[in-house]
C-alpha positions in Angstrom: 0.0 0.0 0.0 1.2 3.6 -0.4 3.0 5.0 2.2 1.9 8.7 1.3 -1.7 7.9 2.1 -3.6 8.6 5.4 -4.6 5.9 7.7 -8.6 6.0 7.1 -6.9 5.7 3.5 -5.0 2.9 4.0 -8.0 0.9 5.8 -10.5 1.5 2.5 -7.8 0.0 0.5 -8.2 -2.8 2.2 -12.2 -3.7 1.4 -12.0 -4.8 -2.1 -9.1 -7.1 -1.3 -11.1 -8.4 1.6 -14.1 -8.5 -0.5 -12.0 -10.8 -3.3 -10.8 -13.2 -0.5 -14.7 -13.8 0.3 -15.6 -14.2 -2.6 -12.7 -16.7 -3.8 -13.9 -18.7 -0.9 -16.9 -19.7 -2.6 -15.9 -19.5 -6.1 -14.9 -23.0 -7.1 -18.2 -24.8 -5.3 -20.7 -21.8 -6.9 -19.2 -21.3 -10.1 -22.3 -20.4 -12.6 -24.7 -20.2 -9.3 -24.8 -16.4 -9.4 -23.4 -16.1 -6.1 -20.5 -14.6 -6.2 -22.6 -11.3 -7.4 -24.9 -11.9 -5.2 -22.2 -12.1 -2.3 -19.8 -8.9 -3.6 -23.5 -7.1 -4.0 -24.2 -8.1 0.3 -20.9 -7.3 1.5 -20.8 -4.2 -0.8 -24.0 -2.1 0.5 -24.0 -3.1 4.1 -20.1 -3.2 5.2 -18.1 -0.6 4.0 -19.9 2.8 4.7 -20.1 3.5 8.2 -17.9 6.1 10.3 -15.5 2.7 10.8 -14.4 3.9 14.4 -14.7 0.6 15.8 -12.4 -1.1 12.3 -9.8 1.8 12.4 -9.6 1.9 16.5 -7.5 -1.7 16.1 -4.3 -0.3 14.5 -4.5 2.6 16.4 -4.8 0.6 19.4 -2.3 -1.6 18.3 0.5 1.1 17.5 -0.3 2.7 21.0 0.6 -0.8 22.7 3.4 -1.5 20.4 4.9 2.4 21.1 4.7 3.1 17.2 7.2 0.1 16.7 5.0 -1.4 14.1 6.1 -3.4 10.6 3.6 -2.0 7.9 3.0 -6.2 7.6 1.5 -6.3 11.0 -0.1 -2.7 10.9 -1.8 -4.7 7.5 -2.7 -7.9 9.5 -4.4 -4.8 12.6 -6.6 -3.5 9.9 -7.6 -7.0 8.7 -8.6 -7.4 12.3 -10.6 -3.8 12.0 -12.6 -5.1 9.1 -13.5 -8.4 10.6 -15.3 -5.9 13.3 -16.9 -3.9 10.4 -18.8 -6.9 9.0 -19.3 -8.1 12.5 -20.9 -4.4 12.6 -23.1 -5.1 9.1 -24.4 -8.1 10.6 -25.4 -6.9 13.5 -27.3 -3.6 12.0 -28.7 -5.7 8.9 -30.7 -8.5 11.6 -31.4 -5.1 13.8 -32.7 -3.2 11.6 -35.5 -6.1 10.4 -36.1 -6.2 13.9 -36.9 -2.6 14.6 -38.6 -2.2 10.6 -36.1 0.6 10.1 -35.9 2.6 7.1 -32.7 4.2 6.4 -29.3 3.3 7.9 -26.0 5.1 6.8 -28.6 7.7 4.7 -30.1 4.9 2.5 -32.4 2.4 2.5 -32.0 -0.6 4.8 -30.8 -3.9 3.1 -33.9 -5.5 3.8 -36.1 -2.7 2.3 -33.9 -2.6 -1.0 -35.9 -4.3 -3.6 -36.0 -7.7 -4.3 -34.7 -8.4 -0.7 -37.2 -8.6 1.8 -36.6 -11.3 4.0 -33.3 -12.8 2.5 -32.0 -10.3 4.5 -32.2 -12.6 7.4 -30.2 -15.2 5.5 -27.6 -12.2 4.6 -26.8 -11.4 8.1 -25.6 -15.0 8.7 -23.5 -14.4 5.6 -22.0 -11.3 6.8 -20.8 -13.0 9.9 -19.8 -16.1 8.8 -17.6 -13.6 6.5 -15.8 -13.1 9.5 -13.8 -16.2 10.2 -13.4 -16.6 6.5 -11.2 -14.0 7.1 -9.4 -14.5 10.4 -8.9 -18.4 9.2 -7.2 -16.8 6.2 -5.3 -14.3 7.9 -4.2 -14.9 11.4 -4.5 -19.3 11.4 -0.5 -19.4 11.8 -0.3 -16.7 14.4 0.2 -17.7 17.9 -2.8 -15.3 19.0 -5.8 -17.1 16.2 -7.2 -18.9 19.3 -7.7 -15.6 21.7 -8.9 -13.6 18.3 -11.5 -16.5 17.9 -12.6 -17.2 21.3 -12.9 -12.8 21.7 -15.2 -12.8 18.7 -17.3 -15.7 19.6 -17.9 -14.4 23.2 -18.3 -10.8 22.4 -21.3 -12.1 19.1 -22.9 -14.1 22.1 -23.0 -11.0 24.2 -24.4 -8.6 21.9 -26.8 -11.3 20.9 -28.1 -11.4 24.7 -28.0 -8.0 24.8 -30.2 -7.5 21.5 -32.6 -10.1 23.4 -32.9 -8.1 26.4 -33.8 -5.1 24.7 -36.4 -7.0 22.5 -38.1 -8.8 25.4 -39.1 -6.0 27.9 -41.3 -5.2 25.4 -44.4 -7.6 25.1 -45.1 -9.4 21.7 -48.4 -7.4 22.2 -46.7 -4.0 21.9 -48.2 -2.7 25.5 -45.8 -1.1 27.4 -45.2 -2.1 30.9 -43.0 1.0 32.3 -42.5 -0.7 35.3 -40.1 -2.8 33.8 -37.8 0.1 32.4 -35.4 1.2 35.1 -31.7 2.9 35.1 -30.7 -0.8 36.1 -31.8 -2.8 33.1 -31.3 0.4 30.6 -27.4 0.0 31.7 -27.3 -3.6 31.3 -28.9 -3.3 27.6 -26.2 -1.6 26.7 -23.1 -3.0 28.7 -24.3 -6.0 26.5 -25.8 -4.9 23.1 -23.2 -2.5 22.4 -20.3 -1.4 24.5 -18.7 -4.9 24.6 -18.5 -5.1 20.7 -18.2 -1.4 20.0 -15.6 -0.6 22.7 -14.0 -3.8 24.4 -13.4 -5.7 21.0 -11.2 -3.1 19.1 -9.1 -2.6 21.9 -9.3 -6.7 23.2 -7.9 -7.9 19.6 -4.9 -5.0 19.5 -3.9 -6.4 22.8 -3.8 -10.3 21.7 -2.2 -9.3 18.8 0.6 -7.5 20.9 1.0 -10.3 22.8 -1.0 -9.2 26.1 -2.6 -11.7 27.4 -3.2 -11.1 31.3 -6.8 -11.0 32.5 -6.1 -8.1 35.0 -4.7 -6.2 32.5 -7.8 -6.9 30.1 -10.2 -6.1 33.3 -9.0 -2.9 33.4 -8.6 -1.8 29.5 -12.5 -3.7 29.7 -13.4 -1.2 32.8 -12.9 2.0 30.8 -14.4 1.0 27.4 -17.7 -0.2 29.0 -17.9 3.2 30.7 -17.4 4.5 27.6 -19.5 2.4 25.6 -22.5 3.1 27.8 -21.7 7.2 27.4 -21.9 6.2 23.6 -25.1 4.5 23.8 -26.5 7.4 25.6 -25.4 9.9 23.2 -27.3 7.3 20.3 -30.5 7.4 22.0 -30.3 11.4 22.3 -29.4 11.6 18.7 -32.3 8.9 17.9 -34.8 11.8 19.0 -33.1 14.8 18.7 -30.5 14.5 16.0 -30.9 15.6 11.9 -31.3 12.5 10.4 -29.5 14.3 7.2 -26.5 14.0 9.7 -27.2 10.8 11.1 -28.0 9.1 8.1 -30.5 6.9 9.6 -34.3 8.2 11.3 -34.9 7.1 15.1 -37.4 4.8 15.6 -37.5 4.3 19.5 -39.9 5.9 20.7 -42.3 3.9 18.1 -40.9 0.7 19.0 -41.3 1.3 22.4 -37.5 1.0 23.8 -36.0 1.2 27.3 -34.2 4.1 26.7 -32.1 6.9 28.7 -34.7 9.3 27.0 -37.6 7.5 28.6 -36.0 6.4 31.8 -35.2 9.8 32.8 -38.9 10.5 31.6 -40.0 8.1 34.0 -38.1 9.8 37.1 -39.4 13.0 36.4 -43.2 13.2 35.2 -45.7 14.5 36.9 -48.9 11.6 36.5 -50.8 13.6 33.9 -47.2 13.7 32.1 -46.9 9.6 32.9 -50.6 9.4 31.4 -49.6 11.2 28.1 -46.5 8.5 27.7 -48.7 5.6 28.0 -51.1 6.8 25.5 -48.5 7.5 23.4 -45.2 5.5 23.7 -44.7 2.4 21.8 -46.9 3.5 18.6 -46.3 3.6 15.0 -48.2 7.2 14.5 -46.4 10.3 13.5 -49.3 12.1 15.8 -48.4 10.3 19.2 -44.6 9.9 18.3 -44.4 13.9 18.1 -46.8 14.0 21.7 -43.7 12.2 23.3 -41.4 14.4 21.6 -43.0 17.4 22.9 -43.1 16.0 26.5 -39.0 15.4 26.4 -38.6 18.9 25.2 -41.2 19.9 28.3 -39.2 17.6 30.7 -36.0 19.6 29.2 -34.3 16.0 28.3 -32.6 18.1 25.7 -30.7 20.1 28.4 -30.2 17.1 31.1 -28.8 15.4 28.2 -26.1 18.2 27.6 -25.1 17.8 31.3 -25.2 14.4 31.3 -22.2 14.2 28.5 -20.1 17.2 30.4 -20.3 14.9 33.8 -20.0 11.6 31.7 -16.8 12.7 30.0 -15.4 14.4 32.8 -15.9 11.0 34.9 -14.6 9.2 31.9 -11.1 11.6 31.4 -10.2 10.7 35.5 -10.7 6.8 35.0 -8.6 7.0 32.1 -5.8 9.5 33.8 -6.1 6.1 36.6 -5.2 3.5 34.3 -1.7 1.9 35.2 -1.3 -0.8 32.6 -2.0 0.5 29.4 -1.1 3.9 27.0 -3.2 6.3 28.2 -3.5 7.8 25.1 -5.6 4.8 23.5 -8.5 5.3 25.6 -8.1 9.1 25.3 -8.1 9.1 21.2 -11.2 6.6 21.1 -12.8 9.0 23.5 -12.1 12.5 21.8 -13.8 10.4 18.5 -17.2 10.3 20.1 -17.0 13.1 22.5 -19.9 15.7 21.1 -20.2 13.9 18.5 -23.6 14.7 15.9 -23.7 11.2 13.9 
């Protein structure tokens, strides 16, 4: 790869060859099946568009624990690494978003909406993952680490799995909301599960087996900080799901319709008044632009907007001195992921 370009650069380069190493996979037992479009068309709209913080975190991560001693071979091998978490990322969002009937994500249509798709889409999530260790099998089967790397991806898929569950099952097949079941409690363990392990720990978790860093303790306590982090990151998502552009976002909320335990709502909870409760179960949990927009208005009336603001000031502030507290690690790791997502619109 050229040494003259950027990093974010140097990662894209990577997708096509990626791409071609899937696809040769399946070439010689498909060959005249129309797969191989079909495969190059799957991988192509749902994996490479995103922000790729999580996919570009791993050789960062891993040139912070290596003190910038780095090949270009291994900083290659990191970004492999980054990818695998960027179709781990397209699987995820392609199943989540049939779950939640979505309509855009990354400002377009969502795979399963695309025509012709519909429900294959289910099929093309398995795809996407499986993907995965067609890459790391490839890659990283020789390495002395390939056990760790697949034993991290396993456990981390059957967290955010549990974690997706969770957040599907407090609300009843029949769609009525039971608010007594939405508490501070069981919003943070949602997202410990569903996304700061796989957003925050797994970037940073893979660097470290590939630098060689294998001691729990020192995992507990790179695992401490990211989770922290990954639930300030969550937050800030269901703020954005209500109150962000979705020109910037690329994607439009749908929480409030689906009825989720979010911070939005939770703090709603703690603070209405019981006409205010009265107009959130009328409302909350419905597919109408009428009753969606009455929750809306009571956030904005509850001033959510502004407890959110100091919410992220306190939340980052918190986050800075746990950092400035770890002994084992670069500090400067946690501190780059963090300056990514402080503030951040999208």
């Amino acid at each position: 790869m050229s040494a003259n370009l950027s990093d974010i650069e140097k990662f894209d380069e990577l997708f096509p060859v990626l791409l071609e190493d899937i696809s040769t996979e399946w070439k010689n037992q498909f060959e005249g099946d129309d797969l191989l479009e079909r495969v190059r068309e799957v991988c192509s709209y749902n994996v490479p568009f995103g922000k790729k913080n999580r996919g570009t975190t791993v050789p960062a991560a891993y040139t912070g624990l290596m003190n910038g001693q780095v090949s270009e071979d291994d900083l290659r091998l990191a970004r492999i690494l980054g990818w695998c978490i960027e179709w781990l990322q397209a699987f995820f969002l392609v199943a989540d978003d049939i779950m939640d009937n979505s309509v855009t994500r990354r400002g377009k249509p969502c795979w399963y909406r695309v025509e012709n798709i519909g429900k294959i889409a289910i099929n093309d999530s398995f795809f996407l993952e499986m993907s995965i260790y067609t890459l790391l099998r490839k890659y990283f089967r020789s390495k002395p680490y390939y056990v760790e790397l697949l034993e991290l991806f396993h456990s981390i898929t059957s967290k955010t799995v549990m974690g997706q569950m969770l957040d599907l099952v407090i609300v009843p097949p029949d769609g009525k909301i039971e608010f007594e079941k939405f508490s501070l409690e069981k919003y943070k363990k949602i997202v410990k599960f569903k996304t700061a392990f796989y957003s925050f720990y797994l970037p940073v978790g893979l660097a470290m087996y590939m630098a060689g860093i294998k001691e729990q303790e020192i995992h507990n306590e790179a695992k401490d900080i990211l989770l922290q982090m990954g639930e300030y990151f969550q937050i800030q998502d269901d703020y954005l799901d209500c109150f962000g552009d979705p020109s910037v976002t690329g994607k439009i909320g749908t929480d409030i319709e689906d009825g989720k335990c979010s911070w939005l709502v939770v703090q709603a909870l703690s603070l209405v008044s019981d006409e205010q409760k009265t107009v959130l179960e009328r409302n909350y949990g419905c597919d109408c632009p009428h009753k969606i927009q009455c929750v809306k208005s009571l956030y904005k009336e509850l001033k959510l907007d502004e407890l959110f603001l100091k919410y992220e000031e306190e939340s980052y502030k918190l986050l800075l001195e746990k950092i400035e507290k770890c002994s084992h690690l670069p500090k400067e790791i946690f501190l780059t992921f963090a300056k990514k997502i402080y503030k951040r619109k999208m």
